[in-house]
Structure formats: C-alpha cells, structure tokens
C-alpha positions as CSV (number, residue, x, y, z in Angstrom):
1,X,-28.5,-67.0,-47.5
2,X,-31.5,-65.0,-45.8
3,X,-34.0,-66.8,-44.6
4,X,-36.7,-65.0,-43.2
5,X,-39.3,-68.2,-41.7
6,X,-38.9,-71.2,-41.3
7,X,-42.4,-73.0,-41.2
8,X,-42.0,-76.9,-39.7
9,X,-44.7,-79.1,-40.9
10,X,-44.6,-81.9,-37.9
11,X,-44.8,-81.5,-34.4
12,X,-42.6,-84.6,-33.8
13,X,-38.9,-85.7,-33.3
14,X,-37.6,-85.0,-36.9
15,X,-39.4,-81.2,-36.7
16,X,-38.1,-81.0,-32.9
17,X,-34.5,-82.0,-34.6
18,X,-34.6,-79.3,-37.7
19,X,-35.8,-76.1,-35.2
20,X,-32.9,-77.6,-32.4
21,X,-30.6,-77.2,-35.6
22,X,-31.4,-74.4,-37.4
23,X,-30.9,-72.8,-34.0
24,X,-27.5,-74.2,-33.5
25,X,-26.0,-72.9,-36.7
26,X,-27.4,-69.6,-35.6
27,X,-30.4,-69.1,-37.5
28,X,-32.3,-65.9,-36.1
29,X,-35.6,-65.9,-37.7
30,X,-38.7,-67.5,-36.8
31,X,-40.0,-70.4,-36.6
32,X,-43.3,-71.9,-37.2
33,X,-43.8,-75.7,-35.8
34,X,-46.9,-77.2,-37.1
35,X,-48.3,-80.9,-35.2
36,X,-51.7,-82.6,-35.8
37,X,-50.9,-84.0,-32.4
38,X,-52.3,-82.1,-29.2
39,X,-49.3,-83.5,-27.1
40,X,-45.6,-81.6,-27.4
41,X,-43.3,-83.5,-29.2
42,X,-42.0,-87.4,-27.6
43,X,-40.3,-90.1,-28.0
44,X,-41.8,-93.1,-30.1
45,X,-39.5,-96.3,-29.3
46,X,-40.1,-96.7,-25.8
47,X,-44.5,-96.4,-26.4
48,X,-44.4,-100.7,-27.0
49,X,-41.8,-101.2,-24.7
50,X,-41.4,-99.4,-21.3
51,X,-44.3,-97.6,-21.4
52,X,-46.5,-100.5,-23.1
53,X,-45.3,-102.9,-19.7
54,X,-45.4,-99.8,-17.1
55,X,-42.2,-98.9,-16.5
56,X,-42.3,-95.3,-17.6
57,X,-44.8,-93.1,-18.0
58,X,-43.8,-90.6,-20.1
59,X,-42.2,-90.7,-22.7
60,X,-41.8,-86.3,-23.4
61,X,-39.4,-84.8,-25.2
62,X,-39.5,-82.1,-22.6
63,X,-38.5,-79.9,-25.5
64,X,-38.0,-75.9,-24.5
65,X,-39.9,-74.4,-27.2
66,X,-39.6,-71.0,-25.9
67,X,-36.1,-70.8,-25.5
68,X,-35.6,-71.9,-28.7
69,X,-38.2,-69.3,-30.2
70,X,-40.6,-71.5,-31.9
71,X,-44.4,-70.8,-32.0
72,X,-46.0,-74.0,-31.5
73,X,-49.2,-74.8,-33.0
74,X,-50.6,-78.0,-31.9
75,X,-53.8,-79.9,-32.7
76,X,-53.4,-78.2,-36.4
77,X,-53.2,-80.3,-39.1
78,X,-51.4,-78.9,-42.9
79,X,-54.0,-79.7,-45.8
80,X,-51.9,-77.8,-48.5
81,X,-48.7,-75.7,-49.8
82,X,-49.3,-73.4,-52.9
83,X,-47.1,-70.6,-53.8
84,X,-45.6,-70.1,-50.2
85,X,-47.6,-70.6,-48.1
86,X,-48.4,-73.7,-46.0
87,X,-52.4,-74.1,-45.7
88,X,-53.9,-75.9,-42.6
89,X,-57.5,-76.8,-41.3
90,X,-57.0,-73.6,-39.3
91,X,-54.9,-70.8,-40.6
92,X,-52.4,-70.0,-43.4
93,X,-48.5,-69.5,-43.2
94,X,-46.1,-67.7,-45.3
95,X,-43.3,-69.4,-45.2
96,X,-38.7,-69.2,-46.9
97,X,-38.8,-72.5,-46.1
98,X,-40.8,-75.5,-45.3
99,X,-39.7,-78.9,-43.8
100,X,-42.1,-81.4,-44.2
101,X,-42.0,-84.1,-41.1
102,X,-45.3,-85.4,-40.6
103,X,-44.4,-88.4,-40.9
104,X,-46.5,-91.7,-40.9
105,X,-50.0,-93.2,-40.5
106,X,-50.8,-96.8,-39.7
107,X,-52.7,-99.3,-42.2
108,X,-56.1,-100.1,-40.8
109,X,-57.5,-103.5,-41.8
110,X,-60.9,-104.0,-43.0
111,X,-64.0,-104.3,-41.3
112,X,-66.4,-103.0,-38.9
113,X,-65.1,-104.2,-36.0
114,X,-62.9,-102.5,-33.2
115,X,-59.5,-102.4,-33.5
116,X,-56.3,-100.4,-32.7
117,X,-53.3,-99.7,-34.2
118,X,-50.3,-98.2,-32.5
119,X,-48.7,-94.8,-33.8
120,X,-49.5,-92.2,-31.1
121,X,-49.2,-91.7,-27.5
122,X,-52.8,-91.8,-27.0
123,X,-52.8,-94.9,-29.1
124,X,-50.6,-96.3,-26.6
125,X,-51.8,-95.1,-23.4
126,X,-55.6,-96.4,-24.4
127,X,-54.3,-100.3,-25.2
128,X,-52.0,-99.8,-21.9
129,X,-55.0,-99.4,-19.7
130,X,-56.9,-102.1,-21.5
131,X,-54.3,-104.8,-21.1
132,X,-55.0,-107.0,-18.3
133,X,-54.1,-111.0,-17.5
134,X,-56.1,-113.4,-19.3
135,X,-57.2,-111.0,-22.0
136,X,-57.5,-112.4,-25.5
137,X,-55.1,-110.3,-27.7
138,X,-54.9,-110.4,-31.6
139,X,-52.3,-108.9,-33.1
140,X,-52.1,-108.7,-37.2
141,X,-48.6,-108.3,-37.9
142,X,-45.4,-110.2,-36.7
143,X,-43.3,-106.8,-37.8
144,X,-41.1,-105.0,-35.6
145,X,-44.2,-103.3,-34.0
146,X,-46.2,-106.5,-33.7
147,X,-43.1,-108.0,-31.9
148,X,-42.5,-105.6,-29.8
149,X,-45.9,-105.2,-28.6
150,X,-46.7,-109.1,-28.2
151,X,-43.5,-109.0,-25.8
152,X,-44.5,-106.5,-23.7
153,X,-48.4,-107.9,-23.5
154,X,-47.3,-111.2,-22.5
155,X,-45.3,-109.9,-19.9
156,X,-48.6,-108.7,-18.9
157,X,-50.1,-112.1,-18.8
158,X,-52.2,-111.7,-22.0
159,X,-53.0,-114.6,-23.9
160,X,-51.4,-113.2,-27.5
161,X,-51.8,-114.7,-31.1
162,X,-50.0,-113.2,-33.5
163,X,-51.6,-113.2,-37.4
164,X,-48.8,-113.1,-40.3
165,X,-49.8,-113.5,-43.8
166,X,-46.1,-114.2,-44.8
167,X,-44.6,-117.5,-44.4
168,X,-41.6,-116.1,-41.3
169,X,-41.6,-112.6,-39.1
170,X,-40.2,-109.9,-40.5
171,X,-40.1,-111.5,-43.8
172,X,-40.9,-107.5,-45.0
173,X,-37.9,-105.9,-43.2
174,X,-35.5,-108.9,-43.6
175,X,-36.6,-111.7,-45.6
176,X,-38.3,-115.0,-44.9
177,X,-34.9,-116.8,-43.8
178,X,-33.6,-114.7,-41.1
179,X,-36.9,-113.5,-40.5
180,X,-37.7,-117.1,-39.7
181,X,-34.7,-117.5,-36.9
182,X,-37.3,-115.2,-35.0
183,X,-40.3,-118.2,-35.0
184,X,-39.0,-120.4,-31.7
185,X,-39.0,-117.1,-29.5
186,X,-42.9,-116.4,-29.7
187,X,-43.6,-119.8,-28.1
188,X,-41.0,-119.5,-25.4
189,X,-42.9,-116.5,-24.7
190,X,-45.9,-118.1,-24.7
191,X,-46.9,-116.7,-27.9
192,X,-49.1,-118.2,-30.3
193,X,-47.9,-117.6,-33.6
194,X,-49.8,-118.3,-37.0
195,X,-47.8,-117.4,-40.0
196,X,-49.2,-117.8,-43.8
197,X,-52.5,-116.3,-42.3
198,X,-54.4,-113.8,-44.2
199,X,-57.1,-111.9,-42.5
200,X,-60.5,-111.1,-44.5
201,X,-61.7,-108.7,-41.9
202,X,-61.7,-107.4,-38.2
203,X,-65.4,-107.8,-36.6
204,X,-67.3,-107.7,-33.3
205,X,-65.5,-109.9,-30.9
206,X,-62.5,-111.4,-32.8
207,X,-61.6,-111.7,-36.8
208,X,-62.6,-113.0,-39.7
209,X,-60.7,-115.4,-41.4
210,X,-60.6,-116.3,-45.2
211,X,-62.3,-119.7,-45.7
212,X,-64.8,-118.9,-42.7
213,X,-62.2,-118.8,-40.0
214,X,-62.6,-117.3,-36.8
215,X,-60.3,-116.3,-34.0
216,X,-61.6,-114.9,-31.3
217,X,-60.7,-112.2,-29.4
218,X,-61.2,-109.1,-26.6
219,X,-58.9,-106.6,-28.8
220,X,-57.6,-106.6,-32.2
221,X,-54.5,-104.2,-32.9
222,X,-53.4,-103.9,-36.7
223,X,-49.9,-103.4,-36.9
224,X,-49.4,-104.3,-40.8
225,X,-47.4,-101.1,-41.4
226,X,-47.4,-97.2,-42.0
227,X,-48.2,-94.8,-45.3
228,X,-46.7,-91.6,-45.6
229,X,-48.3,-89.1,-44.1
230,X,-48.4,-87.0,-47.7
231,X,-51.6,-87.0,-49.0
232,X,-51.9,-83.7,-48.3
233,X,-49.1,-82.7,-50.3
234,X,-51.4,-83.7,-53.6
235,X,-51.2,-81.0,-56.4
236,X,-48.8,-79.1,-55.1
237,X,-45.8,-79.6,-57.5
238,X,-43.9,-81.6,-54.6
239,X,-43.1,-84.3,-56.2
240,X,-44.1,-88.1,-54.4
241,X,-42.7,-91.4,-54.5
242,X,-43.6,-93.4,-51.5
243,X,-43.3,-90.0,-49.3
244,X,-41.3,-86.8,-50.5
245,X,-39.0,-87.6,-52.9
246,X,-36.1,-85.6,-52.0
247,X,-32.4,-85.3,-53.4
248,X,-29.4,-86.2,-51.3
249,X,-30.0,-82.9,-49.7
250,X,-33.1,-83.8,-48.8
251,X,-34.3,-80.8,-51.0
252,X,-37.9,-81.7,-52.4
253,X,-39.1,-81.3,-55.8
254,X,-40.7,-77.4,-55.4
255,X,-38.0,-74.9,-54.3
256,X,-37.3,-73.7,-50.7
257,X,-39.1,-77.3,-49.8
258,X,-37.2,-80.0,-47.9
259,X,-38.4,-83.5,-46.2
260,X,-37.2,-85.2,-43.3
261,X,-38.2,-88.3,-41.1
262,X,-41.1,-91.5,-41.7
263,X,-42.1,-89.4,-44.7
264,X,-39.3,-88.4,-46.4
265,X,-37.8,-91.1,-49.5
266,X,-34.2,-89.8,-50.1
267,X,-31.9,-90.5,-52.9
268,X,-29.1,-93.2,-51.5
269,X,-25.4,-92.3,-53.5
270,X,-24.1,-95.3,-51.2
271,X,-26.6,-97.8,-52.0
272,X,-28.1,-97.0,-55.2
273,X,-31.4,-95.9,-54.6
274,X,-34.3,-94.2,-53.3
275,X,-34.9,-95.0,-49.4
276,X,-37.6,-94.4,-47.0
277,X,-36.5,-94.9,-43.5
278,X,-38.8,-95.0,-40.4
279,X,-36.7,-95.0,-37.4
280,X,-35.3,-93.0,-35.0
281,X,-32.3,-92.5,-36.1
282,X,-33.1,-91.1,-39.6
283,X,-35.6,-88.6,-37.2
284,X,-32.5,-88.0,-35.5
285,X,-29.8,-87.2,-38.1
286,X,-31.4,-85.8,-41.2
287,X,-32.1,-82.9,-39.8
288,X,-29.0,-81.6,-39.2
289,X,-29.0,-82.1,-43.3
290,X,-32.1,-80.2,-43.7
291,X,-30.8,-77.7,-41.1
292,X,-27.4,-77.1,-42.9
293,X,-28.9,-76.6,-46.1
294,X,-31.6,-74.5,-45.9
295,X,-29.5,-71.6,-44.8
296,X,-26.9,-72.0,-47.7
297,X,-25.0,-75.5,-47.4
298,X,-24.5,-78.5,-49.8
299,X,-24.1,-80.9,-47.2
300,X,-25.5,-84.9,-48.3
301,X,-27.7,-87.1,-46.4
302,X,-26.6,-90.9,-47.4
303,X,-26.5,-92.7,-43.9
304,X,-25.7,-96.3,-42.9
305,X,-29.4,-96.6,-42.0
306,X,-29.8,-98.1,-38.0
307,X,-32.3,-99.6,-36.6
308,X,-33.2,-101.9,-32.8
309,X,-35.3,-103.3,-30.9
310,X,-36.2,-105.5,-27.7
311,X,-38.3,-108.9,-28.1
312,X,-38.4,-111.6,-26.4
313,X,-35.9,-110.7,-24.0
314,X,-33.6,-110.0,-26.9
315,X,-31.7,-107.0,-28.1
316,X,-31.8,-107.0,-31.9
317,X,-29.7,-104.2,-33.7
318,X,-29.9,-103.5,-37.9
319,X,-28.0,-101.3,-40.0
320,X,-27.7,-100.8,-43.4
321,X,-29.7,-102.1,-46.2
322,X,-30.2,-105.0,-48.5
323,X,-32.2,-106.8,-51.5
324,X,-33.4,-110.1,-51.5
325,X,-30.7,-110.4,-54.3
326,X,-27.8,-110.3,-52.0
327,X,-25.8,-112.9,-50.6
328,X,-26.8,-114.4,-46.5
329,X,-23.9,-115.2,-44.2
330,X,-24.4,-116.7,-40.8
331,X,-22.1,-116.0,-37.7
332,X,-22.7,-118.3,-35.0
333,X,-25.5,-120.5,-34.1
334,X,-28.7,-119.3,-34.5
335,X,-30.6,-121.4,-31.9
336,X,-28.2,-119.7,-29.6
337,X,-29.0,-116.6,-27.6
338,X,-26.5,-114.4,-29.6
339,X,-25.8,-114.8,-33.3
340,X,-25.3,-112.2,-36.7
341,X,-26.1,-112.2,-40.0
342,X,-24.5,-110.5,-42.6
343,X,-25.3,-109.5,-46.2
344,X,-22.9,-108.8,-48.9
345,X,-23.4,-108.1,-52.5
346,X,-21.4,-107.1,-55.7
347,X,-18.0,-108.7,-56.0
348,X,-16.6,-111.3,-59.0
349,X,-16.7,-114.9,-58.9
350,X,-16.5,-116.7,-55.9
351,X,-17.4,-113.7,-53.9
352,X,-14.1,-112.0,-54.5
353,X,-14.8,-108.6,-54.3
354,X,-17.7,-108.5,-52.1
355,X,-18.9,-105.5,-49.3
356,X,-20.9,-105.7,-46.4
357,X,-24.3,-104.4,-47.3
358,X,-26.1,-105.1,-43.6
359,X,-26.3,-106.9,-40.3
360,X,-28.6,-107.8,-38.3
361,X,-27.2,-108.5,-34.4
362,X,-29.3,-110.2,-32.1
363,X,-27.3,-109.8,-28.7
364,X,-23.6,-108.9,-30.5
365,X,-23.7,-105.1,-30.4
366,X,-20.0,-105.6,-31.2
367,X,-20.8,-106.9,-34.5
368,X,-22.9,-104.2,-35.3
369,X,-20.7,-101.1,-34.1
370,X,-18.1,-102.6,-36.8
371,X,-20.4,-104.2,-39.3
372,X,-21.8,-100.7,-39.8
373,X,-18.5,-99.1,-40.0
374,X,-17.1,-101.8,-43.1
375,X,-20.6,-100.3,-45.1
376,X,-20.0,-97.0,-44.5
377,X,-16.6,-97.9,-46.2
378,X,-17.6,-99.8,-48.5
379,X,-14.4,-101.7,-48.0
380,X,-14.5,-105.1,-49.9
381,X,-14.3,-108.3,-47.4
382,X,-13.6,-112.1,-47.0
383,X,-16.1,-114.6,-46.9
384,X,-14.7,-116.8,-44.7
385,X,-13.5,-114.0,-42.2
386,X,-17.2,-112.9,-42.2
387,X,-18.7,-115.8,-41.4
388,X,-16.1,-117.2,-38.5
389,X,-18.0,-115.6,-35.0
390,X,-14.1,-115.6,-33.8
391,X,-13.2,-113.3,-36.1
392,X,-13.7,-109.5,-35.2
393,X,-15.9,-107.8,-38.1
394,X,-13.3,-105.1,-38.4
395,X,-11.2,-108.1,-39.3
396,X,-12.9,-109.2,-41.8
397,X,-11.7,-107.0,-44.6
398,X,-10.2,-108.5,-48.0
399,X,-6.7,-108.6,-48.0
C-alpha cells in the first residue's frame, strides 16, 4: 500500500513511537509531527517522581528527529481535519494518513483562585521550584497522580493534605476496597488525608469547602483527572466516545485516520469492551499497531493493559482490567509491606470456571509478571490456588 505522508498529530511518546515504527518497517515517505508543546518529545512517569524530588533533571526523549526524517513542528496546535488535510492555528497539511496522539488535558476545578495541575514538563518544573519545607500543600485528588506527587512533596518536607471526594484512594482506578488498603500509608508519610471531601471551589490562599469549610493553603494542585485531548476533532466525521473511538486496529471512524495513546478508546476482543488507557505502556505499544497498519497490515491491538507506580516507598504494579462486578481475592496480608490482589470473573457456580481478569502487586513483581500472563490466556484458575501467597500464580491454573 502507498503511502505518500504521514502527518502525526502529537508531539509526544505515542507520536515519537508511530514515526520510530513506520520507519522500522521501512516506510520511505514523509513525515509530518505535529506538538502543541514547545519542548521535543519526553518522558511523563518520572515528572512526580525523580524529577518532582530532584533527582533528575530531565526527563528528554533525546529523540533523533532528523535521522529519522520527520519535520517537527512544535508549539502548533491541530484545530481541525476535513477532507485531508489536518488544520492547525498555524498552517494546513495534506496528509495519506493521520495518527491522532494528542493525548490528554487535566480537569481544572472551580474558582478563581491559583492552582496547578500536573500534565506537562513546564507544569512540573514550575511546582518543583515552588516546593520548599514547611509549605502548605493541597492536593485535590488521592489518584495515581495525587499519590505520587504527595510522596515526592513530603519527601521535600511539605506539610501535604490530600482532598478525596470518594470514601478510599483510588477508589476510580480500583475500587473503594483495595483502594482503601492504600489509607495507613499517607499518615506514615506524614500525610494528612481527608477522604469523602468534596471541594466547592479553589480561592486566594487555600479552598473552599462545601458547608463553609476552609483549608488553607500556599499552593493548590488539582489532580482529579484528564479529558481527551479531542475537542478539536468536533465535526469532522471522526467518530468520539470518550477519545477516538477506534477499531481493534486502532483505525478511526473517517478513513486513512488512526488513534493512538491518552486519547485513543479502542475496541477490547479480550475483555469485551471499549477501553481508554492512559499509561505508558499503551504510548508504548500501540503504535507498532498503528504503524503496521497504516502501510497495509491487519494486525489487532487488544493488550493486557499495564500500569505502576512508586508511593510511599512502595512499588505498586497493575495489569489488566476489571468491573466492580468481579470477584476480589486477597494474597497475603495487606498490613504487610508486600501483598496482591487479584480479580476473577465469569466461571459457574462456586467459582468453577473462573479467569484472572487483573492484579494489582504492591512489592510482588513476581505476581504480576505471571498474573498478567494467566489473562492474556485467559486460562481458567482455582480459587484457592489464587488466593494461597505460597502458591506461584503460574500455578494457579484449574486443573
């Protein structure tokens, strides 16, 4: 299949990934890389972590555009695709193909007051500097993000409240009960956490609570989530369902458009449904999908999702994907330093029947190299092997 341009809308990891492979399976024509951004394209993870505490300071790509013959356009932000063509606040660009990849933007709360959210490398670098011991630190969200970035600022002798409006921590990503095995490691950090807290509004000097609340502090960061980064996609025939809905080829809606990354919502063969992923690895992998297919292939994009991250002095590993409908199992004691939970679902009575649908590892990497290989094979497995700590997860497999 000919493909005469290739125009990347994204300046970030997943668009880095698609030119990097379209290159590697010897795609000669040229390539067009779009980024609203000003900065080359980097690495997200490590901006609440390492960088956040001052342990790096850079977190580039150090991606070799040249070599690989992409015209980068930075500080240029798409606004529209009609017929072809790729519009931006700057120029227009014909393009065989697009790939949309621009990813996600942060919630803001409401409110007149300052306050930051944390998404960019600029976001990060300005709430870096302003970190300093004894400074009062509000942070509106006890997600992955607002985790992260409470660690890292206590380590920096902030004084740190956390607001949740749900009942446990990562009640969104994992619901309320394992989210709530999270609570006890905020105050060993010397964390103030206040869950079931609503926020009205962010003003001058602290926040607003409902009820006329008031806590009080010296910087407010909102970290209640991302949107797709799509709006600008409205009225062009791509079709949008909390991002781009794609196909398991990550094909879009309006031919010769494909999706990849934060803003991409892909059709799921192996778990039944249409799923937006917004980590690394999806920025990673799905590209070599998009890649593949835009010059001819039929290759399918239906991952064992994968996600981690460092709190609280803990490494704590995901994969997969599960409902709230789906059955909790426990491996090992979760007041401990190292424990797993597991998630099954289908199956007959009594659980017979039953697969691994997801795991969350804090400190077992072990269980999550295996636990993610018994989803990918959707392999039926025993209860009673799952929940036994002794037992291997690649053990754990109905007999």
């Amino acid at each position: 299949m000919r493909i005469g341009r290739v125009v990347i809308a994204g300046a970030g990891l997943a668009g880095l990934r698609a030119a990097e492979e379209l290159r590697a399976r010897g795609y000669p024509g040229g390539i067009i890389m779009i980024g609203a951004e000003r900065r080359p394209p980097y690495d997200r993870p490590p901006l609440t972590k390492k960088f956040m505490t001052g342990e790096i300071d850079d977190t580039s790509l150090r991606a070799d555009m040249t070599a690989l013959g992409v015209d980068l356009r930075l500080g240029e932000t798409a606004t529209g695709v009609r017929d072809g063509v790729l519009g931006t606040d700057r120029a227009e660009y014909a393009f065989d193909a697009l790939v949309v990849a621009t990813g996600a933007t942060p919630v803001r709360l409401p409110g007149p007051g300052p306050q930051r959210v944390l998404r960019t490398f600029d976001h990060a670098a300005a709430l870096r500097s302003a970190l300093r011991p004894g400074l009062k630190l509000a942070v509106v969200g006890a997600g992955w993000i607002g985790a992260e970035l409470a660690t890292s600022a206590a380590k920096k002798g902030c004084e740190v409240t956390v607001l949740e409006a749900a009942l446990a921590p990562l009640a969104t990503a994992l619901g309320a009960e394992a989210g709530s095995r999270t609570v006890p490691w905020y105050a060993a950090a010397g964390v103030r956490l206040r869950l079931g807290q609503p926020v009205e509004s962010v003003e001058d000097g602290g926040i607003a609570l409902p009820g006329g609340g008031w806590l009080a502090a010296d910087e407010v960061v909102t970290a209640v989530g991302v949107r797709p980064e799509v709006g600008w996609l409205a009225g062009s025939g791509v079709q949008l369902e909390n991002g781009v809905a794609v196909d398991e080829g990550l094909r879009a809606s309006v031919a010769g458009v494909f999706a990849a990354g934060d803003c991409a919502a892909f059709w799921s063969r192996r778990f039944g449904g249409r799923l937006r992923v917004e980590h690394w690895d999806s920025a990673i992998h799905a590209p070599e999908v998009v890649a593949a297919n835009i010059l001819g292939g039929s290759d399918r994009y239906d991952p064992v999702p994968y996600f981690w991250s460092e709190q609280f002095g803990r490494m704590v590993q995901y994969c997969g994907h599960h409902t709230g409908a789906d059955r909790l199992v426990w491996r090992g004691d979760t007041e401990g330093r190292d424990w797993t939970a597991c998630w099954l679902a289908g199956g007959g009575p009594a659980g017979t029947g039953e697969r691994l649908v997801a795991v969350l590892a804090v400190a077992r990497p072990r269980d999550l190299l295996q636990g993610r290989r018994l989803i990918a094979s959707g392999t039926p497995v025993d209860l009673v092997r799952v929940a036994d700590p002794a037992v291997p997860l690649r053990d754990a497999v109905a007999v």
